[in-house]
Residue, then its C-alpha position, 0 to 999 in steps of 0.5 A: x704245418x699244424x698251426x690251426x689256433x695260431x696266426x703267423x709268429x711275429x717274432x723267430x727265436x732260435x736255439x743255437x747250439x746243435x739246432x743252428x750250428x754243428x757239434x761235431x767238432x765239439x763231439x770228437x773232442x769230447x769223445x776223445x777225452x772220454x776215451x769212448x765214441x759217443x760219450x759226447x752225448x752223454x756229456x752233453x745230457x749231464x751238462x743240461x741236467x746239472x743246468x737245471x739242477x742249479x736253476x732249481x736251487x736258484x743258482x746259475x754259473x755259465x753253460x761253459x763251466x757247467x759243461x767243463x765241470x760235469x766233463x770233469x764228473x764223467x772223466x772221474x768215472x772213466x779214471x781219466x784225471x782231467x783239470x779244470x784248464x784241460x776240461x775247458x781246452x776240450x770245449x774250446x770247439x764250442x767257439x768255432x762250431x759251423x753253421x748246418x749246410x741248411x742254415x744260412x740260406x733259410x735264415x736269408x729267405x725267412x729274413x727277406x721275407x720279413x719274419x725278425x729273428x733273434x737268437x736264443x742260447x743257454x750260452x752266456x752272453x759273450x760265447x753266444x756272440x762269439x759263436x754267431x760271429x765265427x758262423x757268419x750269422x751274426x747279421x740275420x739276428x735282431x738280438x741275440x739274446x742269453x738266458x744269462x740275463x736272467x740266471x736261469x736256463x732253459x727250459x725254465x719258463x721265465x726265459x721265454x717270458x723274458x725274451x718276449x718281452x725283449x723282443x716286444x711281443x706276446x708269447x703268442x707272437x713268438x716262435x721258438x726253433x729249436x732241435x732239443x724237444x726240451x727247449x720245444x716243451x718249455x716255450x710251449x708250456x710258456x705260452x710260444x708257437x714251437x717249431x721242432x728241427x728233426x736233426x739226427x737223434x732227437x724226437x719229440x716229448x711225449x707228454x709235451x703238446x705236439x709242435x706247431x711245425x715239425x721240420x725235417x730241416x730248416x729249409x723245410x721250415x721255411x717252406x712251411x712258414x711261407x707257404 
């Protein structure tokens, strides 16, 4: 744990998807569409890069039409002709991921141990919820909360700000959790304790400040903040 300037975080926000549950399904549909194995990787970069594109020129349309129409985009490039029902039908696995075997009993022990936990997705409000509900997590979180409440995604700064304030507490006070060294990157820059989850094929940036902890899985990080 390198937490040397901060105090223990009053509030923990977790990203959901990938960080809390399992893309795997999601990834084999994707790639099945895609005629290729691991082209759901691409995808999923594609869908954060247009998520961004259309935060910067202050437009939001939900995560899951983002994600259906840069599915479409890169089916195109394939001569794969998908529609707009079929590109939504393949992301349908989205809804129903399961939690990582790490998960629910780490989220139990930060919880008992007092820390308030909130979630915090680029999926809309009513995906979000559906998600935690089919994972079983639905009871370790104060809030859930989506940046669909302030149109614009992750890592845009004012996300963060805005759940600060939602949860009532300074940035400072703040940890964010998550697997994507993008989403670390943004809450540091916002002002937020940054916790980055080492799952399989995620680093951290370079040019972003260290992580204040660096866990190998949410049991790890766990330990780290209790000890």
């Amino acid at each position: 744990m390198n937490m040397p300037h901060h105090s223990r975080p009053a509030v923990l926000l977790f990203d959901v998807n990938e960080t809390l549950l399992d893309l795997a399904p999601l990834e084999e549909s994707i790639d099945e569409v895609l005629l290729e194995n691991g082209a759901s990787r691409l995808w999923f970069t594609t869908m954060l890069q247009y998520s961004l594109v259309l935060t910067v020129g202050g437009k939001y349309e939900a995560f899951a039409d983002v994600g259906a129409a840069t599915l479409m985009m890169l089916a195109r490039n394939r001569e794969v002709m998908l529609d707009l029902e079929q590109a939504h039908d393949a992301l349908e696995p989205m809804l129903k991921l399961a939690p990582h075997r790490d998960v629910l009993d780490s989220l139990s022990r930060l919880k008992r141990s007092g820390f308030r936990m909130a979630s915090l997705s680029n999926s809309s409000v009513a995906a979000s919820k559906s998600q935690l509900e089919h994972a079983g997590l639905t009871p370790m979180f104060e809030r859930q909360l989506s940046v669909e409440s302030v149109a614009k995604y992750k890592p845009h700064c004012e996300v963060y700000q805005w759940a600060a304030r939602e949860m009532q507490v300074s940035e400072q006070d703040c940890m964010l959790v998550a697997a994507h060294p993008w989403d670390v990157a943004g809450a540091a820059w916002a002002g937020m304790q940054t916790a980055f989850l080492e799952r399989k094929g995620n680093q951290p940036f370079s040019l972003a400040s260290l992580p204040d902890i660096c866990a190998s899985d949410l049991h790890n990080l766990a330990d780290q903040l209790l000890a």
